[in-house]
N, C-alpha and C positions, 0 to 999 in steps of 0.2 A: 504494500500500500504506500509507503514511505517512496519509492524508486516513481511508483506511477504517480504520486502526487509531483513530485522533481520534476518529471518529464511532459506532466502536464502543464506546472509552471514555465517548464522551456520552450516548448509553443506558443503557448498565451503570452509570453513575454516578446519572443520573435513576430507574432503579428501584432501586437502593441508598437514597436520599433517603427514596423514597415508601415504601418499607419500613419506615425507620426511623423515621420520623417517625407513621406509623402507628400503630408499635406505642403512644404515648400521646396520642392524637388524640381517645381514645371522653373520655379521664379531664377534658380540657381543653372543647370544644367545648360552648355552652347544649344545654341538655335541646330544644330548638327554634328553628329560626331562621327571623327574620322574613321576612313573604313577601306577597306582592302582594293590593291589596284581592279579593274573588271577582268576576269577570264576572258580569253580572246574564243572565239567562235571557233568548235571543234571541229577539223574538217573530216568527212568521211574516214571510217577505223579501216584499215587493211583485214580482211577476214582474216588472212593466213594468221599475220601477226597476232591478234586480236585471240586467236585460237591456240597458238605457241604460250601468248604469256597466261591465259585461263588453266591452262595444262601445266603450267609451272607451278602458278599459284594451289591448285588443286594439289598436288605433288606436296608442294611445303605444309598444305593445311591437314594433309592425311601426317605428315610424319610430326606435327607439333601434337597431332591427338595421338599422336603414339608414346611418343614423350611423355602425357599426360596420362596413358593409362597401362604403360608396362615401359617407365624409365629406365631398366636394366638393359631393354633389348633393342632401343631405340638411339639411333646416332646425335650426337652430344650436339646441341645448341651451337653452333661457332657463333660468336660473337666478332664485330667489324670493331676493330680498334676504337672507332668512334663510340658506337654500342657501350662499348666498357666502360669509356671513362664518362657515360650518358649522368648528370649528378641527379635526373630524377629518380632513377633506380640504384643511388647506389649504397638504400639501407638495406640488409640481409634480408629481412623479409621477403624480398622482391624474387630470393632467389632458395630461402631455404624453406619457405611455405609453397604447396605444391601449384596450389589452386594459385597463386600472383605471380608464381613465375608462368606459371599457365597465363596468364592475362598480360605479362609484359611480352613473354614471345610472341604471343598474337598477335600484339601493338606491331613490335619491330620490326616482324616479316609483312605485315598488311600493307604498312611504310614500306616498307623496301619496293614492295608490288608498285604500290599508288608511282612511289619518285619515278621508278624504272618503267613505266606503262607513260609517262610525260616523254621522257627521252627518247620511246620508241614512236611519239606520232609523227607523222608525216604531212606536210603539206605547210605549214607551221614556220613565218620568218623568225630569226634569231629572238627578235624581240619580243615577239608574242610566245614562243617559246620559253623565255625568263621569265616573263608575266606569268603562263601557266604554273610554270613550276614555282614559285615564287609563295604564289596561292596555293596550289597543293601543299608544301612545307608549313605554311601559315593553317591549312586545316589539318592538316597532319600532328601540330604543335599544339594544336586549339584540343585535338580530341585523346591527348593522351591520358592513359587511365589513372594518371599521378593526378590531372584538375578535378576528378570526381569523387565524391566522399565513401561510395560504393566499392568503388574498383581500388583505393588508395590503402593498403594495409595501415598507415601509419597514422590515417586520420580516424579508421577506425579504432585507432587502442587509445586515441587519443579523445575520441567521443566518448567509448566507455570507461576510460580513466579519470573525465571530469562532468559525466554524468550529461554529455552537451554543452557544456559551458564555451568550448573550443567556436564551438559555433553559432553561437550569441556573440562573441568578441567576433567574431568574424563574420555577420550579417555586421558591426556595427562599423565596423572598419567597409563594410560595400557600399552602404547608406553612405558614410563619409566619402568617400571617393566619387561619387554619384552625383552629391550634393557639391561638390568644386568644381567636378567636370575632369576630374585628373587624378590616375591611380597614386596613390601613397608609395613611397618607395625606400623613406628612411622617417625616423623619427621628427616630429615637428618641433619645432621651438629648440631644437638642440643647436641650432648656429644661427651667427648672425654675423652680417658682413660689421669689417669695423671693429669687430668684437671677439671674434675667436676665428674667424676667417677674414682674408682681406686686408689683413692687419699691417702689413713696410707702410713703414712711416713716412709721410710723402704729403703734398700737397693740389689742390686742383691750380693748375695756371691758367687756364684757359675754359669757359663754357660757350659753348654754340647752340645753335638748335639742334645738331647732328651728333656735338660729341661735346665730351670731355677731355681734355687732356690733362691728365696726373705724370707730376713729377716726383721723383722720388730722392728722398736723403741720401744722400752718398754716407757710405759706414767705412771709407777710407781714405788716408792723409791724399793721394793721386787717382786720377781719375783718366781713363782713356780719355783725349780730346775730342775724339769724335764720338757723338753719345747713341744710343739707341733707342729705336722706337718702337714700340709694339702695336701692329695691329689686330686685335683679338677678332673672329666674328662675331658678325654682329645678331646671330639668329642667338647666339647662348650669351651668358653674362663675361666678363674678362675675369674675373675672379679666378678660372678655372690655373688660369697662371697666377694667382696668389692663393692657393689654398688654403691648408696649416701650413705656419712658417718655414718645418721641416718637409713640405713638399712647396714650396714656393718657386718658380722656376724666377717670379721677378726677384727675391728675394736674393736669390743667389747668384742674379747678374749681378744685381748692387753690391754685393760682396766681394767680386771677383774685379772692382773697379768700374765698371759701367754708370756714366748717369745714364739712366732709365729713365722712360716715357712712356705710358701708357695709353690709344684711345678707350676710353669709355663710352661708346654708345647710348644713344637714345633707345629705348624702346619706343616702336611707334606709337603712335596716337593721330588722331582727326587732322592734326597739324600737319602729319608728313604724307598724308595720301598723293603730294605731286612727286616724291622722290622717289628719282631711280638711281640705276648705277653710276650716270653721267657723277651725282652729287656725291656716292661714297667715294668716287676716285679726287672730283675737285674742292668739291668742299668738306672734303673728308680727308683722304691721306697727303694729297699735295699741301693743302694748307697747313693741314699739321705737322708736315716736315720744312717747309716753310715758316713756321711758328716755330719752330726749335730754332732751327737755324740762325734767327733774327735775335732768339732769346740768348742765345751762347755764343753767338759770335764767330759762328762756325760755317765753314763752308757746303759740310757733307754729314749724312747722318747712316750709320746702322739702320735696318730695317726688317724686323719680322712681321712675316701674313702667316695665321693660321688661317686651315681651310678655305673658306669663303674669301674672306681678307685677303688669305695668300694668290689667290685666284686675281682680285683685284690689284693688289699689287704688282703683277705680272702687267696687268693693263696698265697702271700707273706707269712703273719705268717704260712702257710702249710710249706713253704720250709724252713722256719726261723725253725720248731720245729724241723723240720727233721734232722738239720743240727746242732741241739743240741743249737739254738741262738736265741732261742723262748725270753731270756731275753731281748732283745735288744727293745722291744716294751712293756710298761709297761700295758697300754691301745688302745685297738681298736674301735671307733666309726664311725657307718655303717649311711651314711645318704642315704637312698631308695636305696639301694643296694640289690644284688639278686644274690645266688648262685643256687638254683635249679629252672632251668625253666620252669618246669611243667606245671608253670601258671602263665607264662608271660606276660600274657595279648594280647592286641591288636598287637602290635609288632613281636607275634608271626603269624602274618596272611601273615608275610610280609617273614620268612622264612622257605622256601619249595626250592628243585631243582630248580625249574624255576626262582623266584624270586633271587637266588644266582647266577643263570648266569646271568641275567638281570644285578645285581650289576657287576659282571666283565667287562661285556662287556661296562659300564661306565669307565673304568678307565682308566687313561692316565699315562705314566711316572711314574706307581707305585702307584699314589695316586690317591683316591677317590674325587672328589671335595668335597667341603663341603655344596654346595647347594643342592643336593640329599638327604643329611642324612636334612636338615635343612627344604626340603619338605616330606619327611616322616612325621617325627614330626607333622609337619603341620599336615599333613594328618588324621594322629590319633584324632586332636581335628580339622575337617575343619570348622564344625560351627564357631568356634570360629576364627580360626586364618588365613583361607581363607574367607569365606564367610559374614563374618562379615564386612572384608575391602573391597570386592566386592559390597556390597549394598554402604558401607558409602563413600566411597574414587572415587570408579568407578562410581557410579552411581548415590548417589546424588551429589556426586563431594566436600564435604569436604578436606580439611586442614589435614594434619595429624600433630598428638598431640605428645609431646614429652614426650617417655615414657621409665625411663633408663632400665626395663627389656623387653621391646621389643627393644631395642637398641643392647642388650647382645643377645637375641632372634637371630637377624641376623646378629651379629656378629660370620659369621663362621668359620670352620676350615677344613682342608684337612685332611683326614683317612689314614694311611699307608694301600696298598689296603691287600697286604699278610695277617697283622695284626686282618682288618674287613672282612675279610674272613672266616678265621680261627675261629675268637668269633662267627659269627653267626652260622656257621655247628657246632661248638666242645659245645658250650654251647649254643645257643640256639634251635639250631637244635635236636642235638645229647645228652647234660645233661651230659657231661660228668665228667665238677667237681665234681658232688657228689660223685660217684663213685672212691672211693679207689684204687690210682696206675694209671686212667686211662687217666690222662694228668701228664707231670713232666714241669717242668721248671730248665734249663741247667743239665739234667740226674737227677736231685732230684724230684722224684715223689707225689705227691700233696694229701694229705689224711686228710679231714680238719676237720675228727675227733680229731684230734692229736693238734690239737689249742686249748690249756688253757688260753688262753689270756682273763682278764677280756673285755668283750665289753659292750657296748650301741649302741642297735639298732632302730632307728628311723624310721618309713613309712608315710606315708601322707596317710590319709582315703580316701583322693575322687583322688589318682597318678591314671594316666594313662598309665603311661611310666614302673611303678614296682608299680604295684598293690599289696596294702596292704596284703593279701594272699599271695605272692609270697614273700615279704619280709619276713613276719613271718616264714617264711622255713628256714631261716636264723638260726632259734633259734634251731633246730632239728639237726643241723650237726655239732656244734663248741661244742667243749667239758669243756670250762670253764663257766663263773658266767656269767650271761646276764641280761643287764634291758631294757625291750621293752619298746617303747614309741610309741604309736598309736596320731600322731598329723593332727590335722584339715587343709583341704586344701589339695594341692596337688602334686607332683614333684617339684616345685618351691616352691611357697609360704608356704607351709608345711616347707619348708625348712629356706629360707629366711624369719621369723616370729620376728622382732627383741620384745623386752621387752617394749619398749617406744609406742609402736604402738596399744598395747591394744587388737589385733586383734586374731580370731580361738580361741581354746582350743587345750590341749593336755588332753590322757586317759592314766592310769599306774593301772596297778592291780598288788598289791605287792604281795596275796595270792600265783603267777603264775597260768600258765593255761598250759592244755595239746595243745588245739587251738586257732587258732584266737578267732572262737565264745566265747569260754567259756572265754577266755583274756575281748572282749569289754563286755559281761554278767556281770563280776562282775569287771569289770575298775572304776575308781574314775575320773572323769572331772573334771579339773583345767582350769580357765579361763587364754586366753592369752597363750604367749611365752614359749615354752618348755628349754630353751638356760638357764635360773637360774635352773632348774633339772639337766639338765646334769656339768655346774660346780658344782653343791653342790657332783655329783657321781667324778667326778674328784679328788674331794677333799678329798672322802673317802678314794680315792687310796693314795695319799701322797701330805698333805699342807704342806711339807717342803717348805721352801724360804729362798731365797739368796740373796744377795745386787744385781740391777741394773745397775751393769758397767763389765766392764772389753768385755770381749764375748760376754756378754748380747745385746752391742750395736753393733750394726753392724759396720762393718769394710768400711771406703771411699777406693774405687776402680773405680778411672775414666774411666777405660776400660768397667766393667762390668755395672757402672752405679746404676742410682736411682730406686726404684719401682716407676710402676709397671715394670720394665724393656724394653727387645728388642722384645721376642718372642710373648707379647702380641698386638702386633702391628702389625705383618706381616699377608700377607693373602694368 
């Protein structure tokens, strides 16, 4: 009587929840939430084919119920490297109870059917083929028996080891998600820019309607003369490079001598509905190196683009040479940036016609939200970054942990809509930077062969966002000295790798290479943090230094304020 009155209370209280929480669900939730690129139209099945893989599959399903009902005489499960180190399965249960390892091999072979029955259709251009398969892996992901409380061993011992409770905290964690419009992914209120992230002590010099520009303390008696600047993109916050101190990539330029610059972006609002790329190249990165340069006295500046950034950057030095002022940037460094999109990865399944009206028809007042592009993303890794908190958070009903780069994660931003329109038809769609003359920025036309600027280009091996491949294309179009650096890990942590942490490798092959392959064929592995490589190539360019005061320190401005400044606050 005691158990059934509990569990009568754990219903009654779960529809209390959903009641309540309903009644302002319509007031809180976007006008539409993002959603899977379209399947492309399947053309005619080849019978034969069609009947080879039915007869495969029939073959696997007879011998996993064999496995299932006389295990001694039935041939052993092989597992795909990937398989094994799968982390939805990898509690014993999965594999020492008969009935869930019954239920996970059925997953894995059904998957293997589904991916390999995409790769055998025919008729099917490349791209519609990613798109396919893209979606299958995405329903593949969606329906593994780890998201279902039935089929999941662990949420079951976890239902009857707290009576249901697991799944009252985890209806309240869905309701909350629901009601923002945005999955939960680390614990709330555990950070805050300024405060425990965010924190090189620095100043704003400059506010625009576009950006910010923070300067940072110098922490040593000399300082390279020629200083750096960072442009972060602008779809995520710039913090991602000041995280905790001991991951701070700005933190540790300033350390190593560098005065440092940061832009800070706006997120959009009503106000930037006319901005496109033209303004993040001129009234975004030119002037901002133009603002240094005036402020220090200095001829030429350091220069890093992450992603998006670094993609514009490439256009920037285009208009810089064109314009005969290619001097003005002594150094380029490309973190997972990408000018030809050939092979853009996954990202590209998501631009087609339809998928670009899909994005307009999201926009409000000019801008894009920022929870669209911040479920994309998702998207592309959902194991990981949906369904991962779907098991833990919904289901078994954990706690969530506090984690400063899932914090930065959904820390979003709003898109000028003109702006992400335009990037995804002209360059991801269309490829049009590569192409000589066939974008300009304010009438000076873009030709990036015409960039002699020393760079250092950076990719992550396992990026999914700018696949390794697609970075290296980078090195085929710029017409000055280049050092590739093929680093371990991937769009983030590839990135954010600091020296103290011990962690990944980087690969450099100095012989160079004509490709990727022949690049990692004869690369040299260095264990740990790529960030002392690329100062020592800094250094090549010019270790002048100059005393630490004057300019060097940032100027007090009570209007414009402390870093991290204004712009990284709003939402």
């Amino acid at each position: 009587m005691e158990d059934l009155q509990h569990w009568t209370w754990v219903f009654g209280r779960a529809q209390q929840m959903m009641m309540e929480q309903g009644l302002d669900l319509a007031g809180h939730m976007p006008a539409h939430m993002p959603a899977m690129p379209q399947m492309p139209a399947i053309p005619p099945v080849d019978p034969a084919a069609a009947m080879r893989a039915g007869a495969e599959f029939w073959a696997d399903t007879m011998t996993l119920w064999q496995r299932f009902l006389d295990p001694a005489k039935a041939p052993k499960f092989e597992e795909t490297p990937e398989q094994a180190r799968d982390k939805r399965f990898k509690a014993p249960q999965w594999r020492e109870q008969p009935v869930f390892d019954f239920i996970r091999q059925s997953y894995l072979t059904l998957s293997g059917h589904l991916l390999k029955g995409v790769d055998q259709i025919e008729g099917l251009n490349p791209k519609q083929k990613d798109q396919l398969r893209f979606a299958t892996q995405g329903f593949i992901d969606a329906m593994s028996p780890s998201n279902f409380p039935a089929t999941n061993p662990l949420v079951l011992e976890r239902t009857i080891e707290t009576k249901g409770e697991n799944l009252l905290k985890g209806l309240a964690h869905i309701l909350n998600d629901l009601s923002k419009g945005q999955m939960t992914q680390t614990v709330e209120g555990a950070f805050a820019v300024g405060e425990n992230i965010a924190t090189t002590p620095g100043r704003v010099v400059k506010r625009t309607p576009l950006y910010e520009l923070i300067q940072y303390s110098p922490t040593t008696d000399t300082v390279f003369e020629t200083p750096l600047v960072i442009f972060p993109p602008w779809i995520n916050r710039f913090y991602i490079l000041d995280l905790t101190p001991e991951k701070s990539f700005i933190r540790w330029a300033v350390e190593q001598g560098l005065t440092v610059f940061v832009v800070s972006w706006k997120s959009a609002d009503a106000s930037m509905a006319d901005v496109v790329w033209d303004d993040y190249v001129e009234r975004g990165q030119i002037d901002a190196i133009d603002t240094i340069r005036d402020l220090l006295g200095v001829e030429s500046v350091h220069a890093i683009g992450y992603c998006v950034a670094g993609t514009t950057l490439a256009a920037t030095l285009a208009v810089l040479a064109a314009r005969g002022e290619a001097a003005k940037v002594k150094s380029a460094t490309f973190f997972t940036a990408q000018v030809d999109f050939s092979e853009a990865g996954d990202l590209n399944v998501f631009v087609d016609d339809e998928q670009l009206a899909l994005i307009q028809s999201l926009t409000s007042d000019g801008f894009l939200d920022g929870r669209y592009m911040a479920a994309t993303f998702n998207l592309l890794r959902g194991r990981d970054l949906i369904w991962n908190y779907v098991t833990s958070n919904y289901l078994l009903g954990e706690e969530y942990t506090p984690f400063d780069l899932l914090h930065w994660n959904s820390d979003v931003t709003n898109l000028p809509a003109k702006w992400h329109a335009s990037y995804l038809s002209d360059l991801y769609r269309d490829n049009l930077l590569i192409q000589p003359g066939a974008l300009a920025i304010g009438g000076t036309p873009i030709d990036l062969t015409r960039v002699t600027t020393p760079a250092y280009v950076q990719a992550g091996r396992e990026d999914h966002i700018a696949p390794p491949r697609s970075v290296w294309k980078l090195t085929g179009h710029l017409a000055g000295p280049i050092r590739f650096v093929l680093a371990g890990s991937g769009h983030i942590a590839g990135v954010v790798n600091p020296p103290a942490s011990g962690k990944y490798q980087y690969w450099i092959n100095e012989a160079g290479a004509a490709n990727l392959d022949d690049f990692v064929a004869g690369a040299v592995e260095t264990r740990g943090s790529w960030w002392p490589d690329w100062i020592k190539w800094i250094e090549t360019l010019d270790d002048k230094r100059v005393p630490a005061k004057n300019a060097r320190i940032p100027r007090v401005n009570k209007e414009l304020g402390a870093a991290p400044g204004r712009y990284v606050r709003t939402r």
